[in-house]
TORLONU-12697 format. One record per residue (C-alpha): residue in three letters; x, y, z. Coordinates in steps of 0.1 Angstrom, whole numbers, padded with zeros to 4 digits, always signed. Layout:
N
AlaXYZ
...
% end
This chain:
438
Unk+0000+0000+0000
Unk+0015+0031-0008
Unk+0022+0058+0016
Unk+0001+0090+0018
Unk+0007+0126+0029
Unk-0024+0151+0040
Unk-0020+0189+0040
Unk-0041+0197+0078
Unk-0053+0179+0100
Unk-0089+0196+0105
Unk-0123+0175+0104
Unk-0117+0164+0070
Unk-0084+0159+0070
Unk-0083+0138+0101
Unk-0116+0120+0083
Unk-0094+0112+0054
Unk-0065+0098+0077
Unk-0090+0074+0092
Unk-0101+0061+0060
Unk-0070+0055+0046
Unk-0059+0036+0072
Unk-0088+0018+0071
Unk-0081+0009+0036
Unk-0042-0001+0044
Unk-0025+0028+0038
Unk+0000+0044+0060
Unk-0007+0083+0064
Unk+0015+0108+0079
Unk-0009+0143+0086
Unk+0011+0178+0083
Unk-0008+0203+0101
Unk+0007+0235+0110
Unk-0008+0242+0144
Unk-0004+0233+0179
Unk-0024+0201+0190
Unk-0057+0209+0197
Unk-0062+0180+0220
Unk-0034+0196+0241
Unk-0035+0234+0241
Unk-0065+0260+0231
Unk-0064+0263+0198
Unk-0084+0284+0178
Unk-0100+0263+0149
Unk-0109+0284+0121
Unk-0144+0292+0117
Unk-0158+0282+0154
Unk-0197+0282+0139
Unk-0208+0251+0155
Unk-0212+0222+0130
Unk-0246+0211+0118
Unk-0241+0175+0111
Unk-0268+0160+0088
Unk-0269+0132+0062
Unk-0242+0133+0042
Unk-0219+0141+0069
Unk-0232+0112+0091
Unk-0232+0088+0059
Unk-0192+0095+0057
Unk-0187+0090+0097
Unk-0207+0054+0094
Unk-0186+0045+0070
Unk-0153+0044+0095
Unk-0179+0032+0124
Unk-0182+0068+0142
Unk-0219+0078+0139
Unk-0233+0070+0169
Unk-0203+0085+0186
Unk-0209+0120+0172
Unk-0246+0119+0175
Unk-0240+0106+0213
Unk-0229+0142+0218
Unk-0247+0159+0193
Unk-0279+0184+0200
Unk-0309+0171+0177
Unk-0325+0204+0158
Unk-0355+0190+0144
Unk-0369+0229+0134
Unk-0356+0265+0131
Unk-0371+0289+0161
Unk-0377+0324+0145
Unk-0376+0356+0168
Unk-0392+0386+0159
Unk-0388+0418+0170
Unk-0417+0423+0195
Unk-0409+0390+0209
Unk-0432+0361+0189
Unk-0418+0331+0183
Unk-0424+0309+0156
Unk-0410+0270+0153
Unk-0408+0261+0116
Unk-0400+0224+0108
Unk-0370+0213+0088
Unk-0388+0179+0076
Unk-0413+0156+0073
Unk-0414+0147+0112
Unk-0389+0150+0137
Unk-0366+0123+0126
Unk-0357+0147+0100
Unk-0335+0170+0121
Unk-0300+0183+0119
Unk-0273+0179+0149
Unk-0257+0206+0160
Unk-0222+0197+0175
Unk-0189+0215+0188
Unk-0164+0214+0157
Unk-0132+0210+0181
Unk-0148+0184+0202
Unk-0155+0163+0163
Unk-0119+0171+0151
Unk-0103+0156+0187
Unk-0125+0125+0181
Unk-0118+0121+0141
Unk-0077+0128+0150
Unk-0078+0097+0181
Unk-0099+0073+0162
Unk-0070+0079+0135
Unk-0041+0072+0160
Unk-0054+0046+0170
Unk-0052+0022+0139
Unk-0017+0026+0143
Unk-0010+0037+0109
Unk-0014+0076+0108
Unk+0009+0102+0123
Unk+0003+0138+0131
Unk+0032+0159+0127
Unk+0019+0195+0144
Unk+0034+0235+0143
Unk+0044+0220+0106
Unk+0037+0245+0078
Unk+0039+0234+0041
Unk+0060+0260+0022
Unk+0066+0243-0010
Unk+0058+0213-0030
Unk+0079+0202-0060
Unk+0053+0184-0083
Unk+0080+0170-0105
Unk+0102+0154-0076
Unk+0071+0149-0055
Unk+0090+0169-0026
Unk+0074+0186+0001
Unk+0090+0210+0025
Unk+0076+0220+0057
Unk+0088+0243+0081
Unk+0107+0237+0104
Unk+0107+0201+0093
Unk+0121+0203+0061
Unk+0124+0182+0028
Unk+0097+0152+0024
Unk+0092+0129-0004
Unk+0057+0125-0004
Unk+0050+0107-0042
Unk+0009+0110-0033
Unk-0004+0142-0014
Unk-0038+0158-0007
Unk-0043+0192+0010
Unk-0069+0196+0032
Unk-0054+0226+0043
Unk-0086+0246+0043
Unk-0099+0281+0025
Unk-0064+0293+0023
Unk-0049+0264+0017
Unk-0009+0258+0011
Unk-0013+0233-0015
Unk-0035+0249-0032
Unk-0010+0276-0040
Unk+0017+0256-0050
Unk-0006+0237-0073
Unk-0015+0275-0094
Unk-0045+0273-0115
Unk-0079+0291-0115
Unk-0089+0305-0080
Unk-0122+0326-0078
Unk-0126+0342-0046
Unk-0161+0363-0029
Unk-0162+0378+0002
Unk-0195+0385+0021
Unk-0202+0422+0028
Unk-0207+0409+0061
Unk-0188+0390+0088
Unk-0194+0372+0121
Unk-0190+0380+0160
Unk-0194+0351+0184
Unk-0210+0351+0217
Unk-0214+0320+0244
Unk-0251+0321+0261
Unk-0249+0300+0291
Unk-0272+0276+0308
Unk-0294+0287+0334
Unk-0290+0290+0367
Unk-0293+0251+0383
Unk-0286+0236+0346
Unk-0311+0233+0316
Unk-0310+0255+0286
Unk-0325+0294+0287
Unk-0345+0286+0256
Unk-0359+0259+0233
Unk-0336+0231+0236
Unk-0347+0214+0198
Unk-0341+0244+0175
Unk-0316+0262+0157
Unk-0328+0299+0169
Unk-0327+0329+0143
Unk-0336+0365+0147
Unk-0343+0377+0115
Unk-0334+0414+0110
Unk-0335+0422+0072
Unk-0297+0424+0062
Unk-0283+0413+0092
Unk-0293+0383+0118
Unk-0283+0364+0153
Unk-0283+0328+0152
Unk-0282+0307+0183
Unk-0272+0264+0180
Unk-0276+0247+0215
Unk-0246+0230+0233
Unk-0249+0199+0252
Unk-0240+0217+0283
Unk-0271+0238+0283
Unk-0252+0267+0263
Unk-0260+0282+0231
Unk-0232+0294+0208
Unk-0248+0324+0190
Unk-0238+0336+0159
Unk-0243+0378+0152
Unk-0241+0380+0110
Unk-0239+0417+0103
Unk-0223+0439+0077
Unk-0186+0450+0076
Unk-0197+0488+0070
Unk-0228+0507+0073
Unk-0260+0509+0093
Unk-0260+0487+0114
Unk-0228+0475+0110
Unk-0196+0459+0127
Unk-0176+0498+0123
Unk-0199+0514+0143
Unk-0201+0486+0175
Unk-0168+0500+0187
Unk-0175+0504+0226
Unk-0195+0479+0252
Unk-0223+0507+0251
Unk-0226+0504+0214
Unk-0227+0469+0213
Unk-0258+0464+0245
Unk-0278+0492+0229
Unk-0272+0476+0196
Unk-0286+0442+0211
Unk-0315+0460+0230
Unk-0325+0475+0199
Unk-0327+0446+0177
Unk-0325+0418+0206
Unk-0344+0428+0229
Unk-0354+0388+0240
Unk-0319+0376+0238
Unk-0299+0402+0264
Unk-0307+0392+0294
Unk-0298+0356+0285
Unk-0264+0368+0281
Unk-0252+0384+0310
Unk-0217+0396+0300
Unk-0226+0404+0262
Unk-0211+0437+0258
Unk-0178+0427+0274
Unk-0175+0390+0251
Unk-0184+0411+0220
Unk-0158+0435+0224
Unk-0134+0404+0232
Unk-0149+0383+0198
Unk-0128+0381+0170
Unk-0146+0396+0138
Unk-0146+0368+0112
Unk-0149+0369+0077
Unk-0168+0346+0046
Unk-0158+0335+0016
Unk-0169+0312-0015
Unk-0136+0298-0031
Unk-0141+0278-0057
Unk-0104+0264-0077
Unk-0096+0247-0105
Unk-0079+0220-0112
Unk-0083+0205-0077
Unk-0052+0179-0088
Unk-0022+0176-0106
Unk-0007+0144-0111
Unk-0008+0124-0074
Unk-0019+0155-0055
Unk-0050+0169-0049
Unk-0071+0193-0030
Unk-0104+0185-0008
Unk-0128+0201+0019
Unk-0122+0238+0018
Unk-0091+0240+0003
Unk-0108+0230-0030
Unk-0145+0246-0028
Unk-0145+0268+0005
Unk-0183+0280+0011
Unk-0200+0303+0034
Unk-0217+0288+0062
Unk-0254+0294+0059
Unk-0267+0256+0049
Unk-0247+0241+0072
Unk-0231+0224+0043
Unk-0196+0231+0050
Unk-0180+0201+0070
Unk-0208+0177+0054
Unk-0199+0184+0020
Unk-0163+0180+0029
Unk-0164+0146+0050
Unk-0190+0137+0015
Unk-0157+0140-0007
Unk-0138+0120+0014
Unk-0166+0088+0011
Unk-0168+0095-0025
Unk-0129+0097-0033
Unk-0124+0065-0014
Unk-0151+0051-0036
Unk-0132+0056-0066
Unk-0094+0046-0055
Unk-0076+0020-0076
Unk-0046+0021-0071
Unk-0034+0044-0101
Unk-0035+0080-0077
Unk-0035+0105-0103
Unk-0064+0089-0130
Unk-0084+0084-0093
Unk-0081+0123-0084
Unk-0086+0137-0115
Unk-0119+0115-0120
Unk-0131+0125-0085
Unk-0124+0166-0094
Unk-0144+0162-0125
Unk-0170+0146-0108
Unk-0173+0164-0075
Unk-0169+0202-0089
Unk-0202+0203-0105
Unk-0221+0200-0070
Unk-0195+0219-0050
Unk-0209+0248-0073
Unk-0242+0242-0066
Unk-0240+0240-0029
Unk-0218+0271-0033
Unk-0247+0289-0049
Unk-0270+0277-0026
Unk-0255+0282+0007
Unk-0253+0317-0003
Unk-0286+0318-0012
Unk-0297+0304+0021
Unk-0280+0334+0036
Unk-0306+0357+0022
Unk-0332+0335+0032
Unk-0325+0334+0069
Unk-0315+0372+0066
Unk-0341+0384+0052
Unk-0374+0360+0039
Unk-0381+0338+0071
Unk-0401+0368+0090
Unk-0417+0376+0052
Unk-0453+0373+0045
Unk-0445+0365+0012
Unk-0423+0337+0020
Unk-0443+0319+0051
Unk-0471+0322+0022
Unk-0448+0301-0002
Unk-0440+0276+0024
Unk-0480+0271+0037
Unk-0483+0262-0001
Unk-0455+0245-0001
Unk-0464+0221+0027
Unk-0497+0220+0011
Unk-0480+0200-0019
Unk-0463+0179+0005
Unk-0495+0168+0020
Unk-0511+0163-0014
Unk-0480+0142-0030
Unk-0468+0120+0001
Unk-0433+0113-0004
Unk-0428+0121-0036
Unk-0426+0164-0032
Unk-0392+0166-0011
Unk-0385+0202-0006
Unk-0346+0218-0018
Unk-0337+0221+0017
Unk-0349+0187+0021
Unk-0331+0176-0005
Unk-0293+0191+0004
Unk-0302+0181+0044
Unk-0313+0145+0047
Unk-0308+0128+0012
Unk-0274+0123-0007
Unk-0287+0132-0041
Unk-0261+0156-0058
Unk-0264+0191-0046
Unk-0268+0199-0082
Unk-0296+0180-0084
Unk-0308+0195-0051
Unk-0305+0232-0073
Unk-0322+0223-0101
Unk-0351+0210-0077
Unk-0350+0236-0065
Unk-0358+0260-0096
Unk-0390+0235-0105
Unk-0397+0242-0070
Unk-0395+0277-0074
Unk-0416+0284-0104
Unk-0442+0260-0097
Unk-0446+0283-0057
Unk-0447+0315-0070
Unk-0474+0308-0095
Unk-0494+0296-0068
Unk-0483+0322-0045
Unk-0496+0350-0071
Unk-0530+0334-0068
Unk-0557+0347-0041
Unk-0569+0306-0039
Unk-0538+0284-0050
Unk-0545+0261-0077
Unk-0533+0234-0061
Unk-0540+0204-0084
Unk-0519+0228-0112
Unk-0493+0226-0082
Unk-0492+0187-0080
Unk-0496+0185-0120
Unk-0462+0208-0126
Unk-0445+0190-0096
Unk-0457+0156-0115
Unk-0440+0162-0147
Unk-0407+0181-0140
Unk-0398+0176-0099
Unk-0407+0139-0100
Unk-0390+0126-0125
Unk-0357+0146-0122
Unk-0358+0129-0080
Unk-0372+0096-0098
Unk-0343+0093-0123
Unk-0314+0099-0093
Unk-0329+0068-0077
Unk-0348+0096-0046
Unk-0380+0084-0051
% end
């Protein structure tokens, strides 16, 4: 079995480490910060995870499902909060087995990274940064390590990845307008969480929002999505005075459930968004994954799932013969990594902006009207990307059938609902029918 190097050692990296080894191979992992399992280390993006289908399919496949739902939060619904207070529970599925599991991304990379040890066939080499990578030699060099033959690589070094660099080619890159602040709500006094346990909480504000995932400990890590300049915006939340008036204004409900909010926004780092998408993803026996090959904002939940999905479908396709494997898997992954790029941006606007909307709660009322009519066979988009594996481009084109067919209804005083089911009949069916959905 031939010997394999990964580029970071981050969820999907560390995924890809297990599966390798589970497959024979000996792995050595680069990864160019401290050990996370022994010192704080900050891990990127700290959005908690939303593991859903496609992430879970990839962690049953190395036997590690029931470990990372055992300390997973089940969100079976989103919980919106408007502005005078009313709150409103809107379903993700069809019942409450459909739910997505909201989960500490440092507590899943610690699990993925032991699991890996522990077959005795993949090292982690940390404070290692890749500064070079000689594709004719097949020669890495990290620093401080130094010179590496590593014939068969893969960077899963993330958004701004290493690899990715040396490797050249096409890189697009669009950065949100807007960026994040994260706060820690705790649990209430005695234990027990301050609000609905089940939920993924949003407060809707037009171009700007606070999210809030629950914690198995009670807590909520919330989430404050706001422009970069403007009004409101991050540049002019300079002081703790700026920031609680800020909160009462638009928050009202959530303040008192954080009692040190002014002084942890101050202390938040202010983090940035981007869509990457880069092409060629390999060249020869290397090749990018995860992030480093299709980075994507945050707002499907989409990121790690569609990351820890390229690792079960690249170990689907390995022969033997590394560089015909890769360059198969880019040409067959890129197509959906640009859909869910498309769509997780999208999204953003959605939760933003429509989920307080007349005109969109409208939409879904006829929406779930169809569902009732055509039992199992009208799965919604965010059905679709959440709790199936049909290709996310499949999932987008759904999603445009989807689209037309609910605002013709929507323009209509009394929906024509059996026009609904007869539209949905002959173009949403048979595109879910013909990817083996229905």
């Amino acid at each position: 079995m031939d010997d394999v190097v990964i580029v970071g050692a981050g969820p999907v990296g560390s995924l890809l480490a297990l599966t390798l080894a589970r497959k024979g191979h000996h792995v050595d992992v680069y990864e160019r910060r401290p050990d996370m399992r022994l010192v704080d280390v900050a891990a990127g993006r700290s959005i908690n995870l939303a593991v859903s289908t496609r992430g879970l399919h990839a962690l049953h496949e190395v036997s590690l499902d029931d470990d990372v739902l055992g300390e997973a939060v089940p969100m079976p619904g989103r919980m919106t909060h408007a502005l005078d207070g009313k709150l409103a529970l809107l379903p993700y599925g069809r019942s409450e087995r459909e739910h997505i599991n909201s989960m500490s991304r440092s507590g899943l990379n610690k699990l993925l990274m032991t699991r890996a040890e522990e077959t005795g066939r993949v090292r982690f080499h940390f404070n290692q940064r890749l500064a070079d990578y000689d594709f004719d030699l097949r020669v890495a060099r990290f620093e401080p390590f130094g010179y590496l033959r590593a014939p068969v690589i893969v960077g899963s070094d993330g958004s701004a990845s290493a690899l990715r660099t040396c490797m050249g080619g096409e890189v697009s890159q669009e950065v949100l307008s807007s960026g994040y602040k994260e706060l820690t709500m705790p649990p209430k006094d005695g234990g027990g969480f301050a609000m609905h346990r089940k939920a993924l909480h949003i407060w809707p504000r037009g171009n700007f929002m606070l999210i809030a995932l629950p914690n198995r400990d009670g807590s909520f890590t919330c989430t404050l999505f706001l422009p970069f300049e403007g009004t409101p915006s991050f540049a002019e939340l300079k002081t703790k005075s700026d920031a609680r008036a800020f909160f009462e204004k638009y928050f009202p409900d959530a303040v008192p459930l954080i009692p040190d909010l002014a002084q942890q926004f101050v202390q938040a780092a202010l983090g940035r968004m981007a869509t990457v998408k880069a092409w060629p993803w390999s060249r020869g026996s290397a090749l990018l994954i995860g992030d480093a090959a299709h980075a994507i904002v945050p707002f499907f939940g989409q990121g790690m799932n569609a990351g820890f999905e390229d690792v079960t479908l690249l170990a689907s396709m390995l022969t033997g013969d590394w560089a015909r494997d890769f360059a198969r898997f880019a040409e067959s992954r890129k197509p959906d990594t640009d859909a869910i790029a498309d769509l997780a941006v999208e999204n953003f606007v959605e939760m933003r902006d429509k989920v307080a909307d007349p005109q969109f709660l409208r939409m879904r009322e006829i929406e779930r009207e169809l569902q009732d009519r055509m039992p199992g066979r009208y799965l919604t988009r965010y059905q679709l990307v959440t709790f199936t594996r049909v290709p996310y481009r499949v999932a987008l084109q759904a999603g445009e059938i989807q689209s037309r067919i609910l605002s013709e209804l929507a323009r209509q005083s009394h929906p024509d609902y059996e026009r609904g089911v007869r539209l949905a009949e002959e173009g949403l069916v048979p595109l879910l029918r013909s990817h083996g959905v229905l």
